[in-house]
C-alpha positions as protocol buffer text, in pm:
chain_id: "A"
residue {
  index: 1
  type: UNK
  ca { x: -178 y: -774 z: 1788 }
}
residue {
  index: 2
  type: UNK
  ca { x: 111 y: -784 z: 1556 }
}
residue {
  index: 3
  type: UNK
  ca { x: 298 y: -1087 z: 1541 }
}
residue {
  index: 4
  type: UNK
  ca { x: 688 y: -1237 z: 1556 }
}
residue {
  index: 5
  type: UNK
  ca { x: 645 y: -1244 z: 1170 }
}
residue {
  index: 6
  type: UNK
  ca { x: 489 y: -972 z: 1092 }
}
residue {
  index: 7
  type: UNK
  ca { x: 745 y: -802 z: 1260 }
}
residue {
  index: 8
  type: UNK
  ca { x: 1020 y: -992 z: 1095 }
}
residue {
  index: 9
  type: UNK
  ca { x: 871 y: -951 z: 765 }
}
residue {
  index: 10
  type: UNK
  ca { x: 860 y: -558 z: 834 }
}
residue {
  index: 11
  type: UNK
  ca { x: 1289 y: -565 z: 902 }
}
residue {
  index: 12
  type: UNK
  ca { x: 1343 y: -732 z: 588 }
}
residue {
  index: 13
  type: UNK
  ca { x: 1094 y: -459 z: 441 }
}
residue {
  index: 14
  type: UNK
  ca { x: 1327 y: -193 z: 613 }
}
residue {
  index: 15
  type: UNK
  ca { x: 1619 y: -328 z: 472 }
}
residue {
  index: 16
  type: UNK
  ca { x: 1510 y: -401 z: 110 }
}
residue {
  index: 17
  type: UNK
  ca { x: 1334 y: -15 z: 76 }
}
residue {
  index: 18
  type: UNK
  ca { x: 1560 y: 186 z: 257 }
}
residue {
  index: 19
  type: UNK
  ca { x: 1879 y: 29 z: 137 }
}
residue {
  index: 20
  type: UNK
  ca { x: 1882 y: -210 z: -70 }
}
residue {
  index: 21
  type: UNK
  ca { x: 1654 y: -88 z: -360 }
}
residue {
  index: 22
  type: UNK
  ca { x: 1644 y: 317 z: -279 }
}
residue {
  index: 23
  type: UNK
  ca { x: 1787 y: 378 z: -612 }
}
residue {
  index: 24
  type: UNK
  ca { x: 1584 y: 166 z: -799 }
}
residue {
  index: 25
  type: UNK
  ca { x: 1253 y: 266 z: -617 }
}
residue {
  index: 26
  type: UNK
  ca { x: 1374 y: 668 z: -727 }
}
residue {
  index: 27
  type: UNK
  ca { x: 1394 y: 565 z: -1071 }
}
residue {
  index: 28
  type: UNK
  ca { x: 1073 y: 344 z: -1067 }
}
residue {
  index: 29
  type: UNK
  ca { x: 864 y: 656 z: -933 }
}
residue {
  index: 30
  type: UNK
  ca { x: 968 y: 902 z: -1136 }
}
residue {
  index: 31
  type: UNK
  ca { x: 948 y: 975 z: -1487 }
}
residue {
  index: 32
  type: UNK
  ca { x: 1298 y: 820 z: -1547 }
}
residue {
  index: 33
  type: UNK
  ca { x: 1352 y: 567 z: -1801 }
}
residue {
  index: 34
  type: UNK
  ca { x: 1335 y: 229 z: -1692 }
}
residue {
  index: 35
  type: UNK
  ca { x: 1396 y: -143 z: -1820 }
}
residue {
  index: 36
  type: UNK
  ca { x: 1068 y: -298 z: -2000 }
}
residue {
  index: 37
  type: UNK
  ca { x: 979 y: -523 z: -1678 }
}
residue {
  index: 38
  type: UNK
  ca { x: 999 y: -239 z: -1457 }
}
residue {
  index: 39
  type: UNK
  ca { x: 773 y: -55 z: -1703 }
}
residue {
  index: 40
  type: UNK
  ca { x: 520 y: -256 z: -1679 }
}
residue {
  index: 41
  type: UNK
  ca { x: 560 y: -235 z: -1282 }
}
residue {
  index: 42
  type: UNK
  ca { x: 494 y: 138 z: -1301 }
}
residue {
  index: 43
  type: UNK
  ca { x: 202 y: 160 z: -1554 }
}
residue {
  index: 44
  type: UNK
  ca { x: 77 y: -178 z: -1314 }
}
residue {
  index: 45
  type: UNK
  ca { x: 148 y: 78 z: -1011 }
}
residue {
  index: 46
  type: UNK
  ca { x: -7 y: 407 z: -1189 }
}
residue {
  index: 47
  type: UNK
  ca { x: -331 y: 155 z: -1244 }
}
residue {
  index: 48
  type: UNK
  ca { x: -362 y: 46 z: -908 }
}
residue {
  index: 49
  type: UNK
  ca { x: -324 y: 416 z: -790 }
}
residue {
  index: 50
  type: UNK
  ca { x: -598 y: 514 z: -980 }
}
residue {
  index: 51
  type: UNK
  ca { x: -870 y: 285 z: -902 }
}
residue {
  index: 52
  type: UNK
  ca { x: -787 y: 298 z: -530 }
}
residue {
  index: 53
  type: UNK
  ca { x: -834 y: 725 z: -536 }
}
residue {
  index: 54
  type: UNK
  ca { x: -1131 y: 623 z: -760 }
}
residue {
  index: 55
  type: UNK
  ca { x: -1292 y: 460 z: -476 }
}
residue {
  index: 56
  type: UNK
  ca { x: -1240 y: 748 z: -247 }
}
residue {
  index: 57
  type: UNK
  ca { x: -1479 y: 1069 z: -274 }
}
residue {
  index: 58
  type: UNK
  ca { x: -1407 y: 1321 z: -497 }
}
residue {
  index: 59
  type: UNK
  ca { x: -1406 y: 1604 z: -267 }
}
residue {
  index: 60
  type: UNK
  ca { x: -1256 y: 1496 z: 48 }
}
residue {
  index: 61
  type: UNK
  ca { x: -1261 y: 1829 z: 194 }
}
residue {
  index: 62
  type: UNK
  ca { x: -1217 y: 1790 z: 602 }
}
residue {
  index: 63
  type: UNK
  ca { x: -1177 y: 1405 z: 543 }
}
residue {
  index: 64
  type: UNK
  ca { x: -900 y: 1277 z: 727 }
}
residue {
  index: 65
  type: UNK
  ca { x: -667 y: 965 z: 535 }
}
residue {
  index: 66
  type: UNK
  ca { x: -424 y: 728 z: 632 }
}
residue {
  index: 67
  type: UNK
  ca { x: -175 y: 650 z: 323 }
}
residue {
  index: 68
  type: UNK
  ca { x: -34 y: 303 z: 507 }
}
residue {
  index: 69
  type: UNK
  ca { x: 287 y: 271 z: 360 }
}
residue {
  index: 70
  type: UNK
  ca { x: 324 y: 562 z: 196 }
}
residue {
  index: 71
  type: UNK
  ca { x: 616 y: 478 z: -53 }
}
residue {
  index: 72
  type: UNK
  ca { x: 763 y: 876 z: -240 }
}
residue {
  index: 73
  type: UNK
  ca { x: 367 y: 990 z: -183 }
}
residue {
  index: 74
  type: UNK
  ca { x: 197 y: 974 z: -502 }
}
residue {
  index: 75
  type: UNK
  ca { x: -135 y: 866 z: -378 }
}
residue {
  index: 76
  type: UNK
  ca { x: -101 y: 1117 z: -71 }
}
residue {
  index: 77
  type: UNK
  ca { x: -70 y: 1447 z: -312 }
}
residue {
  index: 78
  type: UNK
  ca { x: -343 y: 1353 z: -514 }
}
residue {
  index: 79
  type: UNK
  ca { x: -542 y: 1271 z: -192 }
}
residue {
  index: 80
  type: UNK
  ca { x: -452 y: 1606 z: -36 }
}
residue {
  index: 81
  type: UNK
  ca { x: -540 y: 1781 z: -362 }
}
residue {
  index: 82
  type: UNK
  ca { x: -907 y: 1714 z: -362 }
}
residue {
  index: 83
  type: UNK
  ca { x: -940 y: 1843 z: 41 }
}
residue {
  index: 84
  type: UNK
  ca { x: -788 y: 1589 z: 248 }
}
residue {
  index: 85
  type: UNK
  ca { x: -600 y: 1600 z: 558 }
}
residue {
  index: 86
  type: UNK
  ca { x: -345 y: 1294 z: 474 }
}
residue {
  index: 87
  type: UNK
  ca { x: -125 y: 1120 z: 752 }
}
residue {
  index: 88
  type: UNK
  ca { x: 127 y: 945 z: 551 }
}
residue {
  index: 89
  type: UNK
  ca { x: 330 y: 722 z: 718 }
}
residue {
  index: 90
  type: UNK
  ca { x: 636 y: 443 z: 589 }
}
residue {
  index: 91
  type: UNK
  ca { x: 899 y: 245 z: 783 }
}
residue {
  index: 92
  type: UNK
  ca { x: 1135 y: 391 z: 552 }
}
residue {
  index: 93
  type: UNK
  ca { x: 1309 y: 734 z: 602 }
}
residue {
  index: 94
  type: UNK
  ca { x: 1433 y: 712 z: 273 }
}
residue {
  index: 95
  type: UNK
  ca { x: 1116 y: 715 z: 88 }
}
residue {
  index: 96
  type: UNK
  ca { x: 966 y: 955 z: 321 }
}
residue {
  index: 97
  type: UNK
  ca { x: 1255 y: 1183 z: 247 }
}
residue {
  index: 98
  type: UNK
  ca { x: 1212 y: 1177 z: -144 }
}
residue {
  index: 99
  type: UNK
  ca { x: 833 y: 1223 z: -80 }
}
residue {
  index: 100
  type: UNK
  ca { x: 884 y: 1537 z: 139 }
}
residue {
  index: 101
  type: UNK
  ca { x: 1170 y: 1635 z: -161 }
}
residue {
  index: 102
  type: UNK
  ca { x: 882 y: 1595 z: -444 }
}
residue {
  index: 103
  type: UNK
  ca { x: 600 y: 1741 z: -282 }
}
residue {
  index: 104
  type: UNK
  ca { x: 394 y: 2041 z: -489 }
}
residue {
  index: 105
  type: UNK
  ca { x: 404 y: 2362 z: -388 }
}
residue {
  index: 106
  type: UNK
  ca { x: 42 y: 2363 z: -335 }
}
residue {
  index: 107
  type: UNK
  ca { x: -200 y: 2095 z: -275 }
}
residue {
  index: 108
  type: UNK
  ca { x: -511 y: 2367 z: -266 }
}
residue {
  index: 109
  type: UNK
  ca { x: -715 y: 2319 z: 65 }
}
residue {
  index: 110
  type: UNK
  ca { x: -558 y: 2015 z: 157 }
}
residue {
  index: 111
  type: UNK
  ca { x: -264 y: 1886 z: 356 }
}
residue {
  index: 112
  type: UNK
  ca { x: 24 y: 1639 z: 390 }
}
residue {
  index: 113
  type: UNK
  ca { x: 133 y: 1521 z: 753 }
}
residue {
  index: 114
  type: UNK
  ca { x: 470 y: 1293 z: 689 }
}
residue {
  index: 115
  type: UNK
  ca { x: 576 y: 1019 z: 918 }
}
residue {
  index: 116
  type: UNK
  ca { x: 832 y: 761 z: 931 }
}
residue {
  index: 117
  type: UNK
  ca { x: 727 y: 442 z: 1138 }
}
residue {
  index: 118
  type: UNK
  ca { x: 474 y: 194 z: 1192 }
}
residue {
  index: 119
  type: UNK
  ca { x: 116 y: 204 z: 1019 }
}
residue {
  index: 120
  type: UNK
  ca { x: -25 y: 69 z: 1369 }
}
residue {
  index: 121
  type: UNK
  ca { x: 106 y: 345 z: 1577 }
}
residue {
  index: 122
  type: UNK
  ca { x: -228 y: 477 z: 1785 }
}
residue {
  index: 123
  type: UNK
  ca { x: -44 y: 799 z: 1828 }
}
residue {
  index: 124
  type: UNK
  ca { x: -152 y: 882 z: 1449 }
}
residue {
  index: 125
  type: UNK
  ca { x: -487 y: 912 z: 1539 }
}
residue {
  index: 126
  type: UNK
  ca { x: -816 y: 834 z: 1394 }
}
residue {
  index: 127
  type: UNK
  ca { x: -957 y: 821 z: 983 }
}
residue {
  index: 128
  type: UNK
  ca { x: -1239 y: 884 z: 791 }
}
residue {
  index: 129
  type: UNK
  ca { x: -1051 y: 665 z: 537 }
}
residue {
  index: 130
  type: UNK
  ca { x: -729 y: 390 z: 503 }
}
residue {
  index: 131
  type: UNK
  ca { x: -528 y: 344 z: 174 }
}
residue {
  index: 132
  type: UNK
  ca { x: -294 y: 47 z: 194 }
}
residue {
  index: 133
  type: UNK
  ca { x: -133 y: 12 z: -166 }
}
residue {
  index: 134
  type: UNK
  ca { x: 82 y: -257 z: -198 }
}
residue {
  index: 135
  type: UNK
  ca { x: 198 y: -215 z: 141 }
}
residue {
  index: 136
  type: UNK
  ca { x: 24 y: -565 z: 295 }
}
residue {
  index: 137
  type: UNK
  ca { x: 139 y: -778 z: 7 }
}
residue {
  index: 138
  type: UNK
  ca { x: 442 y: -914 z: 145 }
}
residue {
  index: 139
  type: UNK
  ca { x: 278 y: -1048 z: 512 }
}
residue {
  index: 140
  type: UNK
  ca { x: 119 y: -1362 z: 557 }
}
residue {
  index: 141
  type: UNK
  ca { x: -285 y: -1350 z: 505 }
}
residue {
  index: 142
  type: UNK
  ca { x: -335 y: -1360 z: 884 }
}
residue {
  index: 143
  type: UNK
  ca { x: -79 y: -1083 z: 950 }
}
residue {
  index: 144
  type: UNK
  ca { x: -256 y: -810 z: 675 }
}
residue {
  index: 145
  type: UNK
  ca { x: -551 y: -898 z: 840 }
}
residue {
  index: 146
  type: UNK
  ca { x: -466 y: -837 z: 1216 }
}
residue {
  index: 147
  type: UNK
  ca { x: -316 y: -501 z: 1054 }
}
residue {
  index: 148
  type: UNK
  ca { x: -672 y: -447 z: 915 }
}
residue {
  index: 149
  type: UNK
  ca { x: -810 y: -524 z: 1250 }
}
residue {
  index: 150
  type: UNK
  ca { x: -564 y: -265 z: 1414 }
}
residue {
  index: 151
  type: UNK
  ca { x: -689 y: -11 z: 1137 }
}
residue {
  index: 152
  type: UNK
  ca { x: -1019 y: -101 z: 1133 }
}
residue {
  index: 153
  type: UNK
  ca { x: -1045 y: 9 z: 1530 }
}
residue {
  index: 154
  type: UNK
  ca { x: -919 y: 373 z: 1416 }
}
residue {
  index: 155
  type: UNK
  ca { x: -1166 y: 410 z: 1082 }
}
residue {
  index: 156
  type: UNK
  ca { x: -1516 y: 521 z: 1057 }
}
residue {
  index: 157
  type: UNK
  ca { x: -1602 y: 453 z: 705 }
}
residue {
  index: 158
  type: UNK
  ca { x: -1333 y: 239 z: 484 }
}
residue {
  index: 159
  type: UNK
  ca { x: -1033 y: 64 z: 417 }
}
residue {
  index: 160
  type: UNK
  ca { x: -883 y: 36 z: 123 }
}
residue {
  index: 161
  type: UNK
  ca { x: -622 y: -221 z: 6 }
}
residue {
  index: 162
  type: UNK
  ca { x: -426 y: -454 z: -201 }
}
residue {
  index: 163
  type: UNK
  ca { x: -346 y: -790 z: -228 }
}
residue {
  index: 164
  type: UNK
  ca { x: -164 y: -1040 z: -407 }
}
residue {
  index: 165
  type: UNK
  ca { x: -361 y: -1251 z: -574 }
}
residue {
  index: 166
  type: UNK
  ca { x: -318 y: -1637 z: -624 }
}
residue {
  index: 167
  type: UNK
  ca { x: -285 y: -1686 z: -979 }
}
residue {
  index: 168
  type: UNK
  ca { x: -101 y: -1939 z: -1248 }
}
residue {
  index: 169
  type: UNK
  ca { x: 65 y: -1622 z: -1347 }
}
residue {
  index: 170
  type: UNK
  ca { x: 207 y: -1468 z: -1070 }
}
residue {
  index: 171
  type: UNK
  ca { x: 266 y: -1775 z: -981 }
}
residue {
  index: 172
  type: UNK
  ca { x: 522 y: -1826 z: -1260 }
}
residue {
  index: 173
  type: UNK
  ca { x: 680 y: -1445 z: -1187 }
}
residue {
  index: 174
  type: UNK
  ca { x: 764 y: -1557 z: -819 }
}
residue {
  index: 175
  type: UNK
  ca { x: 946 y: -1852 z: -907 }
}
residue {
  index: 176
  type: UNK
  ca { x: 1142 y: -1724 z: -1193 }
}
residue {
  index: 177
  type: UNK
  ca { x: 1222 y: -1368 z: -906 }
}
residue {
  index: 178
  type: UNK
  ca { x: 1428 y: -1687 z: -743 }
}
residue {
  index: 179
  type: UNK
  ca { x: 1681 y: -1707 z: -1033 }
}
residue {
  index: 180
  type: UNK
  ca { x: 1769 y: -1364 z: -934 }
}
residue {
  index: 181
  type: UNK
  ca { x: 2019 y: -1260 z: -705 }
}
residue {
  index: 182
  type: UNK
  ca { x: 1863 y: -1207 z: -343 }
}
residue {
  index: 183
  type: UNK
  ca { x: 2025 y: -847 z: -317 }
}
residue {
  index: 184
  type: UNK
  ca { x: 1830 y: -734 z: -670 }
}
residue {
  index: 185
  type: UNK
  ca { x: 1499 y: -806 z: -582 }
}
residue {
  index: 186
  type: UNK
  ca { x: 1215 y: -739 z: -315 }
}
residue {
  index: 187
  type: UNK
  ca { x: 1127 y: -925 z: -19 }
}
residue {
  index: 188
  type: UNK
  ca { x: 901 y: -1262 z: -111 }
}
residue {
  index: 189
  type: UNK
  ca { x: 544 y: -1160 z: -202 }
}
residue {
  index: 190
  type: UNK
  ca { x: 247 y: -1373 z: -13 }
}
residue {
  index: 191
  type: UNK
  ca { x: 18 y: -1477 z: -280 }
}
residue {
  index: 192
  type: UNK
  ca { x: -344 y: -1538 z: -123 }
}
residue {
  index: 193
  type: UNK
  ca { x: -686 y: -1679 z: -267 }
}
residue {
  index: 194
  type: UNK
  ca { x: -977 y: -1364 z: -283 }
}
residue {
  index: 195
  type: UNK
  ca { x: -1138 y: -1627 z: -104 }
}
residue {
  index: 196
  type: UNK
  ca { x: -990 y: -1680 z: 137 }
}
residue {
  index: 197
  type: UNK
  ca { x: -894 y: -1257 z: 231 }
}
residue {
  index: 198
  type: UNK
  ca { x: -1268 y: -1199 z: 254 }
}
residue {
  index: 199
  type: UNK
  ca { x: -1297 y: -1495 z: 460 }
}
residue {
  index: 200
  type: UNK
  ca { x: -1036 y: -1379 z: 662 }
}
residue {
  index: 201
  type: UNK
  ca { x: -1173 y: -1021 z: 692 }
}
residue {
  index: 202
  type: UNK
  ca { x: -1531 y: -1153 z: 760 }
}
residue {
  index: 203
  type: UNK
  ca { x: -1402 y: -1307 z: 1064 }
}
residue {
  index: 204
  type: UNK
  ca { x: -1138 y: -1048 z: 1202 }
}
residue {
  index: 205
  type: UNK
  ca { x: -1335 y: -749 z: 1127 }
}
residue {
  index: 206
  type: UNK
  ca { x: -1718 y: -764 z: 1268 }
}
residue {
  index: 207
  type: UNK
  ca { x: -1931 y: -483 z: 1158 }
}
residue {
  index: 208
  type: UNK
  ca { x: -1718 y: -459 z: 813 }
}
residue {
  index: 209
  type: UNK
  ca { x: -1800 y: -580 z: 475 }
}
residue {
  index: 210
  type: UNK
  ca { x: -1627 y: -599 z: 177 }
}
residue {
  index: 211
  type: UNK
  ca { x: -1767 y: -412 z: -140 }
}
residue {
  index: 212
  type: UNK
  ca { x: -1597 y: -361 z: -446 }
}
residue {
  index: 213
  type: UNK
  ca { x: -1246 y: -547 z: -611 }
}
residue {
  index: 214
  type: UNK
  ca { x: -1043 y: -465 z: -905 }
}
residue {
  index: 215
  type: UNK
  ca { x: -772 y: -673 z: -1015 }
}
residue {
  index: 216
  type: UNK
  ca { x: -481 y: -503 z: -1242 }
}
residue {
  index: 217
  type: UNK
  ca { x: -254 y: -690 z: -1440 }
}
residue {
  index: 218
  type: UNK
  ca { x: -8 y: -568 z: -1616 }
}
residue {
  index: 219
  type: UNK
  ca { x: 306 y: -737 z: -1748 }
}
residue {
  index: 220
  type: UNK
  ca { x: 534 y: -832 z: -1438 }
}
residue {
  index: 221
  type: UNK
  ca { x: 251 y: -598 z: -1177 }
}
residue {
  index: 222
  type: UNK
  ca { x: -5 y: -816 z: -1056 }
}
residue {
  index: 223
  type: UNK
  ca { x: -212 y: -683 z: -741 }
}
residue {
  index: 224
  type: UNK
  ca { x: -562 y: -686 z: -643 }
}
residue {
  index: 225
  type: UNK
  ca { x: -771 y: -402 z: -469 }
}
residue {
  index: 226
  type: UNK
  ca { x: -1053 y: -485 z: -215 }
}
residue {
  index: 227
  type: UNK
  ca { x: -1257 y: -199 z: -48 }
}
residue {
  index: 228
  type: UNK
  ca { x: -1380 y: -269 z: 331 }
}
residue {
  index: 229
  type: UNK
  ca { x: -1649 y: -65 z: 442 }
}
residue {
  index: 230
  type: UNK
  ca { x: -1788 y: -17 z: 851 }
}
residue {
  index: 231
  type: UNK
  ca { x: -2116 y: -134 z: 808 }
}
């Protein structure tokens, strides 16, 4: 079950995507040009986004996929392309919005099902497959993993996700995010041990494993994919 901060974590996520940063998070998607920092957040992002649909099947034809935390639906069009039924779901209306506004005209055989709300809600149904990208980073370990748990219920064969890894670097990155003012940047990332997440996931999740891990690293994007699989 969700708890008091998870859900207190997920207003401050509210506020920071679908206010305070919406213009930023346009630019940062897109194929506008952006400060060098940023740059490296969107090749980091464009990295991550590619080993995470490497993971998946190639044809996904009648495979059904949650995109938790959808952001403007990158991952979700390139899911739908290869055959996919996608449920893509974020708390923000903005970003949903500017996904619906920059979706193809065709996505072949597959399909796009948009949603603004929670990733938990049982009313989206059941998956083949989860894709959490950098949407678990900023809850506490114990909070990503009870929403793994929740997911986990509604999947029959993975989970994939990201963390933020505990390193000397990123380390470094959050503290010098505090010299900015609070308004210009995102809500406080939870750094966690990969350790200690498959520790965590070994006890929350019987019947799962984890499999395979990637870490990118690039420039001020540091995040770490782990693939969960019902055993």
């Amino acid at each position: 079950m969700p708890t008091l901060s998870y859900a207190a974590r997920r207003g401050e996520l509210l506020q920071y995507f679908d206010r305070t940063a919406v213009e930023a998070w346009k630019r940062l998607t897109s194929d506008a040009p952006v400060n060098s920092i940023r740059a490296t957040v969107r090749a980091g992002r464009d990295d991550m986004r590619r080993t995470l649909l490497g993971w998946l099947p190639e044809d996904l034809t009648g495979a059904r996929i949650l995109d938790a935390g959808c952001g403007t639906g990158a991952l979700s069009v390139e899911a739908a392309k290869r055959g996919a039924h996608v449920v893509a779901i974020d708390l923000s209306p903005t970003l949903v919005a500017l996904a619906r506004e920059r979706l193809p005209s065709t996505l072949g055989t597959g399909e796009i099902d948009f949603h603004v709300g929670d990733m938990l809600d049982p009313a989206l149904g059941h998956f083949d497959y989860v894709v959490a990208m950098d949407s678990l980073i900023h809850y506490r370990p114990r909070d990503a993993v009870r929403v793994l748990e929740g997911l986990a219920a509604r999947t029959s064969r993975g989970i994939l996700f990201t963390f933020a890894p505990r390193t000397a670097a990123l380390t470094v990155m959050h503290a010098a995010g505090q010299l900015f003012p609070r308004g210009d940047r995102s809500p406080a990332i939870e750094p966690v041990r990969p350790a200690t997440i498959v520790r965590l996931i070994g006890a929350g999740l019987p019947g799962w494993g984890t499999h395979r891990t990637s870490r990118v690293s690039r420039g001020f994007y540091i995040s770490q994919a782990l693939e969960t699989i019902r055993q």
